[in-house]
GUVO-431716 format. One record per atom (N, C-alpha, C, O): residue in three letters; residue number from 0; x, y, z; atom name. Coordinates in pm, whole numbers. Layout:
N
R lumdo lodo      u      v      w torlum
R   ALA  NUM      X      Y      Z     CA
...
***
This chain:
155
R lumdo lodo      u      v      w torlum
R   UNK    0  -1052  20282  18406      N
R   UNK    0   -988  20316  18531     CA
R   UNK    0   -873  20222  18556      C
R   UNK    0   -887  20101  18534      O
R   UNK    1   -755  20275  18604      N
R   UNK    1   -656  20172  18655     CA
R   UNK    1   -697  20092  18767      C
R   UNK    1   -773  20133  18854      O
R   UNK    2   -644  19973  18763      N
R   UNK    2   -626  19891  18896     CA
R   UNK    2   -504  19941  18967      C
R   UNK    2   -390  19973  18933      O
R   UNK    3   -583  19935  19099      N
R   UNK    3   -495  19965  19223     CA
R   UNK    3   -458  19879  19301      C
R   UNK    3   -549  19863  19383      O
R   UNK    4   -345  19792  19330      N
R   UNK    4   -355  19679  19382     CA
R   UNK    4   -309  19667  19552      C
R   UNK    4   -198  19709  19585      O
R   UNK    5   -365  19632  19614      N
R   UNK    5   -340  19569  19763     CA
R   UNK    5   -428  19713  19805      C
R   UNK    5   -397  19770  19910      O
R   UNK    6   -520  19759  19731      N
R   UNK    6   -595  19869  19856     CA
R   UNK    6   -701  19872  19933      C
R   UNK    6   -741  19963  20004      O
R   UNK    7   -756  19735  19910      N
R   UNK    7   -836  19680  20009     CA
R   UNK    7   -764  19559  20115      C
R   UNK    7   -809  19522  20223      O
R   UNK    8   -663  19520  20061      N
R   UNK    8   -622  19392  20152     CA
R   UNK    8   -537  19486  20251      C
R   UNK    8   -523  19432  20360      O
R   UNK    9   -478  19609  20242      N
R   UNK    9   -403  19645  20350     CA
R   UNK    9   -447  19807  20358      C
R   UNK    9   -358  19873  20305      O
R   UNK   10   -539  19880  20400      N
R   UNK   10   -604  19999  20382     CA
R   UNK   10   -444  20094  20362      C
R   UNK   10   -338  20034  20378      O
R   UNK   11   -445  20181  20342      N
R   UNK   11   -322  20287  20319     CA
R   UNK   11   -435  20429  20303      C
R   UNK   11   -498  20433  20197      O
R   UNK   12   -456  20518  20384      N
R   UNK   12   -520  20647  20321     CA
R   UNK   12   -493  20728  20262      C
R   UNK   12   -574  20812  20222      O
R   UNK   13   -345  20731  20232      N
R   UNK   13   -233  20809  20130     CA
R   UNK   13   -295  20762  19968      C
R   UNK   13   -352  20832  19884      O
R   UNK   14   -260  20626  19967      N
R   UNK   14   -342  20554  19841     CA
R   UNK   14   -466  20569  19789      C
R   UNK   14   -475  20552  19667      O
R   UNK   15   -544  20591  19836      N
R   UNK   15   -720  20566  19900     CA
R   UNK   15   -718  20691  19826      C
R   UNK   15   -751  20691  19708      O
R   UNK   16   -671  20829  19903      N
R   UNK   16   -664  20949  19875     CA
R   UNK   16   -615  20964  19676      C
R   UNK   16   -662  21039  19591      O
R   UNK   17   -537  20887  19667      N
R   UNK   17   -461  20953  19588     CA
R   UNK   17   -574  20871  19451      C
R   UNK   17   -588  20917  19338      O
R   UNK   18   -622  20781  19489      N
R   UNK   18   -709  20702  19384     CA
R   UNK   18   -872  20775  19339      C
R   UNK   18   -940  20787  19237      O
R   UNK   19   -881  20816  19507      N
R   UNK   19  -1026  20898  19485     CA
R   UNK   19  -1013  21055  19429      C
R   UNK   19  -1103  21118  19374      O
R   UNK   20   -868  21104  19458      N
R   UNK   20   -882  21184  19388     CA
R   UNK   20   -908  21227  19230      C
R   UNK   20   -967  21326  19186      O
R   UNK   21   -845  21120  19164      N
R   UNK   21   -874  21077  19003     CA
R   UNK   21  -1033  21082  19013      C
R   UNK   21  -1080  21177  18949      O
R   UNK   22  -1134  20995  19085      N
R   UNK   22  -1245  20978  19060     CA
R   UNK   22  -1330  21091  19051      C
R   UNK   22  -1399  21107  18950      O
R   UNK   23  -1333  21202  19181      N
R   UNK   23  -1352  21338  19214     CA
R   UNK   23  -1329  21454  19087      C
R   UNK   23  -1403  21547  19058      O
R   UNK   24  -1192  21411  19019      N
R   UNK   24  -1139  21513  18950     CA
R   UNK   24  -1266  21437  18836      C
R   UNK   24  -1363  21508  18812      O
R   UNK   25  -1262  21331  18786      N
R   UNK   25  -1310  21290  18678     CA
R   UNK   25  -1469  21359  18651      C
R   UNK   25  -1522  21390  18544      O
R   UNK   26  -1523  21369  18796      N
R   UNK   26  -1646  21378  18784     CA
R   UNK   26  -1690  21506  18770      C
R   UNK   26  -1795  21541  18716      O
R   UNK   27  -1594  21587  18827      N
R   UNK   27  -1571  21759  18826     CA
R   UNK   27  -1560  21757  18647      C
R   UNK   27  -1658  21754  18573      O
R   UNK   28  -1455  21758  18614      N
R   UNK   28  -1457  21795  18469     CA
R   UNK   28  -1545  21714  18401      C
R   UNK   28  -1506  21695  18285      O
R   UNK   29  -1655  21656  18429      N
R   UNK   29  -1768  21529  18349     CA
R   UNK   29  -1708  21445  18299      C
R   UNK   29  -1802  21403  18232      O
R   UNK   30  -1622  21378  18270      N
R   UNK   30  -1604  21235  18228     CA
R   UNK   30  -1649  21130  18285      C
R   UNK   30  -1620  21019  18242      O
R   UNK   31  -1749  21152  18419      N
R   UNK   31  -1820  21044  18429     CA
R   UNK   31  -1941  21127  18535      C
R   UNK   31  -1943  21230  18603      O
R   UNK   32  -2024  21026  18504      N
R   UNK   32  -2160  21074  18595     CA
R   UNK   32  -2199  21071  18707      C
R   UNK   32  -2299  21136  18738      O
R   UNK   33  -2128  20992  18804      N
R   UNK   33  -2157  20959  18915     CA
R   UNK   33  -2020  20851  18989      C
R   UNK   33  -1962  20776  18909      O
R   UNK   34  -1987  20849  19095      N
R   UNK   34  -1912  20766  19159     CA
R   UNK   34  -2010  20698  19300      C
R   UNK   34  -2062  20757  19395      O
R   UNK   35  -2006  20578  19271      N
R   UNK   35  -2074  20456  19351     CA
R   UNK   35  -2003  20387  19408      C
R   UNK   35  -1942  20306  19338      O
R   UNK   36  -1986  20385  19514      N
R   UNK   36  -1911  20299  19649     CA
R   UNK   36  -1979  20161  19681      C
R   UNK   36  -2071  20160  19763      O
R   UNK   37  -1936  20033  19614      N
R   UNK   37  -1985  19910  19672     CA
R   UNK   37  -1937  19857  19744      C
R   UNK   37  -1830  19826  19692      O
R   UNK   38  -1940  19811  19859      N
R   UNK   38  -1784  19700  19910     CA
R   UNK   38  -1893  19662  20030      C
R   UNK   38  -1997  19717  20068      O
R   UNK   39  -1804  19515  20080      N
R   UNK   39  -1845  19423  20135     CA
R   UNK   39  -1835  19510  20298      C
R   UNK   39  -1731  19550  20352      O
R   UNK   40  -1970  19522  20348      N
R   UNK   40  -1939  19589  20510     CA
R   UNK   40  -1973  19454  20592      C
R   UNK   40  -2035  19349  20577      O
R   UNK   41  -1876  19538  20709      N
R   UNK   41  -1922  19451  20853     CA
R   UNK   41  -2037  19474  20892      C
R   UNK   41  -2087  19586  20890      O
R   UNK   42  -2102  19358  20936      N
R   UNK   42  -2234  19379  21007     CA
R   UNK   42  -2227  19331  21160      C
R   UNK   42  -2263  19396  21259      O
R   UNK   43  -2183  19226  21157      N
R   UNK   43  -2197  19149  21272     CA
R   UNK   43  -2059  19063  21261      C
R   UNK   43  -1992  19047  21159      O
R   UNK   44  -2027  18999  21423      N
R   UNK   44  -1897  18851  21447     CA
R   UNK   44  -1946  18751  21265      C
R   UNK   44  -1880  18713  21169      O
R   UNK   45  -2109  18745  21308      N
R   UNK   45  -2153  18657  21198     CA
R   UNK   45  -2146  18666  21097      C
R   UNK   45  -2117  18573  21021      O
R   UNK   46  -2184  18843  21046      N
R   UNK   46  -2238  18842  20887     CA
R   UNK   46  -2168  18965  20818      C
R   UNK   46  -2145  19061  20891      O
R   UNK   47  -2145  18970  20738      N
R   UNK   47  -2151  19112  20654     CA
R   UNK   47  -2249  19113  20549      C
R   UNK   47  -2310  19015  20507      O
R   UNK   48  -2259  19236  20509      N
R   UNK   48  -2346  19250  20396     CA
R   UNK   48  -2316  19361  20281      C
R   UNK   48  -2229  19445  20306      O
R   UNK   49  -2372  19365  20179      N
R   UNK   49  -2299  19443  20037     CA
R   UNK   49  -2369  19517  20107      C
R   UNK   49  -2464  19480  20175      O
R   UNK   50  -2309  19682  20089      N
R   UNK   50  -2347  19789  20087     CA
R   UNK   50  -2300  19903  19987      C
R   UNK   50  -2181  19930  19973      O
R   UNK   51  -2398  19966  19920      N
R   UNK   51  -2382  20037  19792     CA
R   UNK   51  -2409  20217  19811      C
R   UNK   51  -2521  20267  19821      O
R   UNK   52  -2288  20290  19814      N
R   UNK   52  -2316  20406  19810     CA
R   UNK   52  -2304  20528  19735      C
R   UNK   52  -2198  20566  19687      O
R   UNK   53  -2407  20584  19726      N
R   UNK   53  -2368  20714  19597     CA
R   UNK   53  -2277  20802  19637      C
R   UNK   53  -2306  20845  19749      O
R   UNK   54  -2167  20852  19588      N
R   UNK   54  -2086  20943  19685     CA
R   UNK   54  -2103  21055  19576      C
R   UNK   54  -2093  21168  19624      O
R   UNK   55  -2123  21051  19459      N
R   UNK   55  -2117  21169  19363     CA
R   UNK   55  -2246  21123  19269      C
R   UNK   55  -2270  21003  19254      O
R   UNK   56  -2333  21232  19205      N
R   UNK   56  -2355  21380  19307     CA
R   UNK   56  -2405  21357  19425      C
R   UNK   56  -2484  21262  19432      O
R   UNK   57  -2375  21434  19547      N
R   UNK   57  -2409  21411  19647     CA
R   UNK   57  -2607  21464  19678      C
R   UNK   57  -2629  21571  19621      O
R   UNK   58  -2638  21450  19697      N
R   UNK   58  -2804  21452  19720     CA
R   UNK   58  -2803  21553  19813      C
R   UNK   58  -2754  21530  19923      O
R   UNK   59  -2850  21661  19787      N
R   UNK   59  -2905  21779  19916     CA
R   UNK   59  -3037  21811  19926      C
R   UNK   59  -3129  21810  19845      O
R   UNK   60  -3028  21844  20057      N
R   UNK   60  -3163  21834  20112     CA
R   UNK   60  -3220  21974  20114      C
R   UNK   60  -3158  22024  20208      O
R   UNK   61  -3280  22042  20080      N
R   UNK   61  -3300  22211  20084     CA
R   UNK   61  -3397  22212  20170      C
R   UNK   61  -3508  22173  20133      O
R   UNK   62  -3378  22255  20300      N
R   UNK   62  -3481  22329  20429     CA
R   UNK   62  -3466  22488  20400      C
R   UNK   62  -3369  22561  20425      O
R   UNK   63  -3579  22516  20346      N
R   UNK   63  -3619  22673  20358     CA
R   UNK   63  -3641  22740  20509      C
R   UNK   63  -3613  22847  20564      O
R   UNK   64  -3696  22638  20536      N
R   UNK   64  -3718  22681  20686     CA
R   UNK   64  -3584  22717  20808      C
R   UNK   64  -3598  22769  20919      O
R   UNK   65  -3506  22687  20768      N
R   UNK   65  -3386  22690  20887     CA
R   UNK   65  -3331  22789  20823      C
R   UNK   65  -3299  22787  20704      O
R   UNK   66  -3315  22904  20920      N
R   UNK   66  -3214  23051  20889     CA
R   UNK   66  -3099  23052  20933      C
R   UNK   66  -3060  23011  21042      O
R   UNK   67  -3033  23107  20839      N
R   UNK   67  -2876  23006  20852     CA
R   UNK   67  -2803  23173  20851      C
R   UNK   67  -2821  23252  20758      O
R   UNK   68  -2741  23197  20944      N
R   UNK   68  -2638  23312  20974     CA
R   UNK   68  -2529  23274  21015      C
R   UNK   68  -2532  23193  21108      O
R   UNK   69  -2401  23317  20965      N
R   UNK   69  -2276  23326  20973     CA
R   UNK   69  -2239  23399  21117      C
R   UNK   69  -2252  23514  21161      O
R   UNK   70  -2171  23242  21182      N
R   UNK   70  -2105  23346  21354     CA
R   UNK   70  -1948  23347  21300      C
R   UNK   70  -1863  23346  21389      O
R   UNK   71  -1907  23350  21171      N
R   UNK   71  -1747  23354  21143     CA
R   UNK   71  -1702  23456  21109      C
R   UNK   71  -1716  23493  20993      O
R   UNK   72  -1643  23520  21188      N
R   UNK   72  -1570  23677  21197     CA
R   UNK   72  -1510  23664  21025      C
R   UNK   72  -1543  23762  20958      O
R   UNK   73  -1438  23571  20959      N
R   UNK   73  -1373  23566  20899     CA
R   UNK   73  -1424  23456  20768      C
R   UNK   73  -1405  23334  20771      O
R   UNK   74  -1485  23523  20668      N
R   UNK   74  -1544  23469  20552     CA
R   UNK   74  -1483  23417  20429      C
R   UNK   74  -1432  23506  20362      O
R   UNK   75  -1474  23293  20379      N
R   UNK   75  -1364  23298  20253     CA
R   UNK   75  -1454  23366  20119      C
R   UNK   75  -1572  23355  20086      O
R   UNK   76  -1356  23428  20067      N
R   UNK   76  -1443  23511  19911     CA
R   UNK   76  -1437  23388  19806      C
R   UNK   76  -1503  23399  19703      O
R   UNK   77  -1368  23285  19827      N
R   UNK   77  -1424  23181  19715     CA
R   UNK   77  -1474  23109  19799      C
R   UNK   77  -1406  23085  19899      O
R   UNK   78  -1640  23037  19785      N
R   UNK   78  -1712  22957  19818     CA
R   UNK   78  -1686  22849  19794      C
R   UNK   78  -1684  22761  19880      O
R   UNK   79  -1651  22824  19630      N
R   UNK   79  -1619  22710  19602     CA
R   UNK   79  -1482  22617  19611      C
R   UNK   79  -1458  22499  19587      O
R   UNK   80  -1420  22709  19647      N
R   UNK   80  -1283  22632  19715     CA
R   UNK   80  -1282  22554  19841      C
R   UNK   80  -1185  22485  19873      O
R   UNK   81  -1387  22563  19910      N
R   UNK   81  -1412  22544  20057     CA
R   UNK   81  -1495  22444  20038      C
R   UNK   81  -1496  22350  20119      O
R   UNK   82  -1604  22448  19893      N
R   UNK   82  -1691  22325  19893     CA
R   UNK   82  -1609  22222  19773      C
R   UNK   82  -1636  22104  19747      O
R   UNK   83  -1527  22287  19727      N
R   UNK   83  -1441  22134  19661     CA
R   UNK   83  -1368  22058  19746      C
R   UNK   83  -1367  21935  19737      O
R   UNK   84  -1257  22166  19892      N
R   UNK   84  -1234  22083  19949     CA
R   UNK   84  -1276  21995  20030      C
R   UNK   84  -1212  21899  20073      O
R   UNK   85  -1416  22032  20062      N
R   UNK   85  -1509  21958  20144     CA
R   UNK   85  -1544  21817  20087      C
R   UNK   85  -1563  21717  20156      O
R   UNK   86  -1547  21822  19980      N
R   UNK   86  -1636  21727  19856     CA
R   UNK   86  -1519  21654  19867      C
R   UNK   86  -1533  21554  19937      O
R   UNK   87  -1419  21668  19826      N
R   UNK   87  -1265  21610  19876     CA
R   UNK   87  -1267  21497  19993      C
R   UNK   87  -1254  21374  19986      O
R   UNK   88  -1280  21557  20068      N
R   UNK   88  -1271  21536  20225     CA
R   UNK   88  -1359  21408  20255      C
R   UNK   88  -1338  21294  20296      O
R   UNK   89  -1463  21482  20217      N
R   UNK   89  -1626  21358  20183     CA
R   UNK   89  -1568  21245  20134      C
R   UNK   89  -1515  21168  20214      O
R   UNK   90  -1569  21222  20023      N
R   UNK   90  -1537  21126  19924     CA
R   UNK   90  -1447  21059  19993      C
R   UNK   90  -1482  20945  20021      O
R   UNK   91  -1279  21114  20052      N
R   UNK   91  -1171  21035  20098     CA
R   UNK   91  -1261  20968  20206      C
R   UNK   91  -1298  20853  20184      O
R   UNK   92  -1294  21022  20305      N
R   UNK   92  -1341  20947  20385     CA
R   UNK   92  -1422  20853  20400      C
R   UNK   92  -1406  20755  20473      O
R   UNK   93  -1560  20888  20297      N
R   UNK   93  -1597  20775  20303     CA
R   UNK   93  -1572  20627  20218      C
R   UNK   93  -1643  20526  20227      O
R   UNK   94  -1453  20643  20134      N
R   UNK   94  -1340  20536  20085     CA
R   UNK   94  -1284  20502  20212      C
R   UNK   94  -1276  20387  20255      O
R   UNK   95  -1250  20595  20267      N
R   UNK   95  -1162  20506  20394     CA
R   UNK   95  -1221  20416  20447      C
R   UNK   95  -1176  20314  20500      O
R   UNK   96  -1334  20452  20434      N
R   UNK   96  -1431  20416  20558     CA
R   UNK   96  -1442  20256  20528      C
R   UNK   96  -1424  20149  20587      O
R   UNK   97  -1481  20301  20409      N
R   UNK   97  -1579  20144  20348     CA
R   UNK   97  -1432  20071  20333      C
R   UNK   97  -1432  19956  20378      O
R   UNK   98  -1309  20118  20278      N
R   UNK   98  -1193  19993  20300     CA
R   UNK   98  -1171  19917  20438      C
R   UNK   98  -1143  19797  20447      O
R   UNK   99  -1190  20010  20550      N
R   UNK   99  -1184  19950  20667     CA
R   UNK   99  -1309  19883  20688      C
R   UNK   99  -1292  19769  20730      O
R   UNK  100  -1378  19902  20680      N
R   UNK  100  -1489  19801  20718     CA
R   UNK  100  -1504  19695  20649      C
R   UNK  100  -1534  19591  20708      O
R   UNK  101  -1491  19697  20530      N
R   UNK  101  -1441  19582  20413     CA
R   UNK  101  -1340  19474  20474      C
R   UNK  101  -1336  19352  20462      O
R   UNK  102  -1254  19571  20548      N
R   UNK  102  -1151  19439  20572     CA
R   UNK  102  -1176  19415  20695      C
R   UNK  102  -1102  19320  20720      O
R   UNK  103  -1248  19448  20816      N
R   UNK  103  -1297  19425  20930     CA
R   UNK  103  -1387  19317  20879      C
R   UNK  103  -1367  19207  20930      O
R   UNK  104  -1491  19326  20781      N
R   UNK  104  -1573  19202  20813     CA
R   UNK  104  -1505  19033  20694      C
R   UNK  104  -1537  18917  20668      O
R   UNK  105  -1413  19124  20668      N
R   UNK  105  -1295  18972  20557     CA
R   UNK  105  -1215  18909  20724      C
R   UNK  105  -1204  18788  20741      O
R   UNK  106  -1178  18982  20803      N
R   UNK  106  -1120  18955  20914     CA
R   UNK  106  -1193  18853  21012      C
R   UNK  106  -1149  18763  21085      O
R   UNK  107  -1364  18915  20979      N
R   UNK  107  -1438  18872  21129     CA
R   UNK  107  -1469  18718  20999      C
R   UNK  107  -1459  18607  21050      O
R   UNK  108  -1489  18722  20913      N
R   UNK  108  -1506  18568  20814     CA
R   UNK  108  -1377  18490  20846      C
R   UNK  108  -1377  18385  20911      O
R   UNK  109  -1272  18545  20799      N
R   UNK  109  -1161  18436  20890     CA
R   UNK  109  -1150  18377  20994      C
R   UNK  109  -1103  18272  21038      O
R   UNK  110  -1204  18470  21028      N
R   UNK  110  -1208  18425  21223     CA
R   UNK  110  -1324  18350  21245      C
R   UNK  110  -1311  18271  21338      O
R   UNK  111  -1457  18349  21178      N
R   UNK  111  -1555  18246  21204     CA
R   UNK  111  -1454  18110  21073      C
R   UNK  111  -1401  18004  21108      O
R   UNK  112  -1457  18144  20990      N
R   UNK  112  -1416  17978  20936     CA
R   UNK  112  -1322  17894  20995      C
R   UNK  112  -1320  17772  21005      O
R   UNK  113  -1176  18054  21069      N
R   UNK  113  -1113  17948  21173     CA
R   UNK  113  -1173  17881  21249      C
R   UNK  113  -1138  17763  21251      O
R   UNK  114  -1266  17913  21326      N
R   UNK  114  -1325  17861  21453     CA
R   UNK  114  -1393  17756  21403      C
R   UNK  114  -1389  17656  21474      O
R   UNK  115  -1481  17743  21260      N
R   UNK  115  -1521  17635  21282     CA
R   UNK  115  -1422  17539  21243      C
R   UNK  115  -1393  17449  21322      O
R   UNK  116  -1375  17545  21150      N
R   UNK  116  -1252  17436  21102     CA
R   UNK  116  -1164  17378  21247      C
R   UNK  116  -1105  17270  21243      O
R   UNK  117  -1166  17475  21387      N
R   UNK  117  -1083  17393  21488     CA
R   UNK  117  -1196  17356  21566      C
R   UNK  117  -1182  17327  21684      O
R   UNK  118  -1311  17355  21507      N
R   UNK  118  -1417  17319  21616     CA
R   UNK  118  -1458  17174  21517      C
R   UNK  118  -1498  17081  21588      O
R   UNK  119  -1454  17149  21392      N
R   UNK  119  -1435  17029  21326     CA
R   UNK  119  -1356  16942  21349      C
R   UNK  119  -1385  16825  21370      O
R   UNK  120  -1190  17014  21346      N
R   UNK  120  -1095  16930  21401     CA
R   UNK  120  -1110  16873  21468      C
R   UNK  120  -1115  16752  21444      O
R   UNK  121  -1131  16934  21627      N
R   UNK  121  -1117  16877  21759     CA
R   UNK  121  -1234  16767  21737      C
R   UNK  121  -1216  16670  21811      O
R   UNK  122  -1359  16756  21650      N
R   UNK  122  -1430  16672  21665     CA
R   UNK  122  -1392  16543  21585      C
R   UNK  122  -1416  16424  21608      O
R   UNK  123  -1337  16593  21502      N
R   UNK  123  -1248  16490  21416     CA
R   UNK  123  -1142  16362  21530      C
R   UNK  123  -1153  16240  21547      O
R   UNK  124  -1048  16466  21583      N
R   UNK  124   -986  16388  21696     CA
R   UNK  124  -1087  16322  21772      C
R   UNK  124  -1107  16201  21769      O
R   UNK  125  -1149  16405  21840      N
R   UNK  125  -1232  16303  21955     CA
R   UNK  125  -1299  16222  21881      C
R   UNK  125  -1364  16153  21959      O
R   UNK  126  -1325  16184  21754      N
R   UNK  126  -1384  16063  21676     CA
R   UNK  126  -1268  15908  21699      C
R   UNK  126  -1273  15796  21749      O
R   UNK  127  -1189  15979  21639      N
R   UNK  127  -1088  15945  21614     CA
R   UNK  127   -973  15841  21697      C
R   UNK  127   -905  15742  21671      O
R   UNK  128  -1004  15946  21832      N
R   UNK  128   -932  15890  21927     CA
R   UNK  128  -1046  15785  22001      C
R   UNK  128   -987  15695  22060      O
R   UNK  129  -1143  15779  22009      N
R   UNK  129  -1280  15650  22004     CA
R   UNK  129  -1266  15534  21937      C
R   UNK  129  -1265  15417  21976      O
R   UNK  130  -1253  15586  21827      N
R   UNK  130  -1233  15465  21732     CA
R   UNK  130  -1103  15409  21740      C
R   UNK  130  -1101  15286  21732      O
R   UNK  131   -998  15463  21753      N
R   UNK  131   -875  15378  21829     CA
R   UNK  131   -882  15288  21972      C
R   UNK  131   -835  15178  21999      O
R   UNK  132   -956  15377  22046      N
R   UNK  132   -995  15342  22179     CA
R   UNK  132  -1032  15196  22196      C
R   UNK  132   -983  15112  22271      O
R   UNK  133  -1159  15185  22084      N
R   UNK  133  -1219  15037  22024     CA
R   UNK  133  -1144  14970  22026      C
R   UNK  133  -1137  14877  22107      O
R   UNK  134  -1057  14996  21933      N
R   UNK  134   -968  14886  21815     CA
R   UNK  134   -883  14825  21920      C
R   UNK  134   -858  14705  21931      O
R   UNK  135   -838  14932  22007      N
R   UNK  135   -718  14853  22111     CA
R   UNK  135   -805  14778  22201      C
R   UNK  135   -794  14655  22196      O
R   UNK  136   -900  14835  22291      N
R   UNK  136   -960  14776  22394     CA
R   UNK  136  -1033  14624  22285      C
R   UNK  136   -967  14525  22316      O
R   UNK  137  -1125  14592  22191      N
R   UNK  137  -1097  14488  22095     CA
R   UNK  137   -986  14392  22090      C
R   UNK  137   -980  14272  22116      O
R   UNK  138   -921  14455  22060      N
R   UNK  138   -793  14393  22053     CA
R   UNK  138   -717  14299  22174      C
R   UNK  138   -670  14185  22177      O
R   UNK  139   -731  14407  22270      N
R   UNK  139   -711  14375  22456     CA
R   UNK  139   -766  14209  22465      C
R   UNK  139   -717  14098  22486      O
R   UNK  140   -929  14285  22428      N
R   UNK  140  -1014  14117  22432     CA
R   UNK  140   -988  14025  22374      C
R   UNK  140   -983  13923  22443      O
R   UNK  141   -964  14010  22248      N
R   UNK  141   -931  13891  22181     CA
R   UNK  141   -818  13845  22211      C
R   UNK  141   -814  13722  22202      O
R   UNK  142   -681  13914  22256      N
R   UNK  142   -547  13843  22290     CA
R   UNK  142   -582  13801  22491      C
R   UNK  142   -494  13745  22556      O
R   UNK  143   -681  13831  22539      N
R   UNK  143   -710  13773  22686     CA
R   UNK  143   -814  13623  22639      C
R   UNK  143   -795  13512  22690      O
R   UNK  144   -898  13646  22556      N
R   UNK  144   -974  13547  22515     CA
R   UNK  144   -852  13477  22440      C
R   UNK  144   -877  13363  22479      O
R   UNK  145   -770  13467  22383      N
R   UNK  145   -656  13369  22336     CA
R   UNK  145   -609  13317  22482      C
R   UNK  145   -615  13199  22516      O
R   UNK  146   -572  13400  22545      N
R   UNK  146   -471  13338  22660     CA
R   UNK  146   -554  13258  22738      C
R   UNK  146   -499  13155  22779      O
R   UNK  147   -689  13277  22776      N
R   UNK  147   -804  13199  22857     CA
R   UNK  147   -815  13107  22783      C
R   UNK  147   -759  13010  22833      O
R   UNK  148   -878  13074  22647      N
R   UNK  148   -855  12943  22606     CA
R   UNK  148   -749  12853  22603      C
R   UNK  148   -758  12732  22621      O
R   UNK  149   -609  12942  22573      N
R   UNK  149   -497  12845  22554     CA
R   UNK  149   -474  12782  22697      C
R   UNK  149   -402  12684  22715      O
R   UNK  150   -524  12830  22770      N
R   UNK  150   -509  12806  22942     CA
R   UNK  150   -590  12660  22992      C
R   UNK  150   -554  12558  23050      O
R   UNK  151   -724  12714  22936      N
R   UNK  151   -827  12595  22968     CA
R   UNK  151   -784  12465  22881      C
R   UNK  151   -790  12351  22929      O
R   UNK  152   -745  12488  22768      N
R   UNK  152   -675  12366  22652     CA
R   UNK  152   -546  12315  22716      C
R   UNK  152   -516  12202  22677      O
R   UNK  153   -459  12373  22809      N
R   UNK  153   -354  12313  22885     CA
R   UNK  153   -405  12199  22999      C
R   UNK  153   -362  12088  23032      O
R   UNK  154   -478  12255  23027      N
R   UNK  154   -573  12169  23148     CA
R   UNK  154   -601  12041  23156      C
R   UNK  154   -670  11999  23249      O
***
């Protein structure tokens, strides 16, 4: 398969489309067995987690029980044109899907490592600015303790 580059770092559905369609077509004429959707989802501000999905063949569920009648005045005579474009449709979307959420939870990780890195910082400074605090107020003392002795030694 080719690499597609920047189609997770900046979603495009033109792209998305035009990549899954190769995959779709591939699987239609059998050159491959199945298409599997992995990518990193959002879960939470906190977490994401891998999520892995079968998108081809799609898994159907057969209810005998539900009677299924047509309220469409207007029927297409190819069936399967209507379920390729569907299968189409499927597939793009749920690529879209998983790119955006992919980069929603790369977004919500930036945004927690920013926060802690300025929540380190600032603790860094307020260390920082303590330990200066010392050194001068220290410092304060020993040049008043100079001047008090040199004072009492004048005496």
């Amino acid at each position: 398969y080719d690499n597609v580059d920047g189609l997770s770092a900046a979603p495009d559905y033109e792209q998305a489309k035009e990549f899954i369609a190769k995959s779709v077509q591939d699987f239609m004429d059998g050159t491959i067995d199945e298409v599997v959707l992995v990518y990193n989802g959002y879960k939470n501000m906190i977490s994401q987690e891998l999520k892995q999905i079968r998108l081809l063949p799609i898994d159907t569920i057969e209810n005998d029980s539900c009677d299924y009648s047509s309220q469409m005045e207007f029927e297409p005579e190819n069936d399967s044109s209507i379920l390729d474009a569907m299968l189409q449709k499927y597939v793009e979307y749920n690529l879209y899907f998983a790119l955006i959420n992919s980069l929603a939870g790369e977004h919500s990780a930036r945004m927690q490592a920013m926060d802690s890195a300025t929540k380190n910082a600032s603790e860094l400074v307020d260390d920082l600015n303590l330990q200066y605090n010392k050194a001068r107020q220290e410092a304060i003392t020993t040049e008043l303790s100079e001047i008090v002795s040199g004072a009492e030694a004048m005496k």
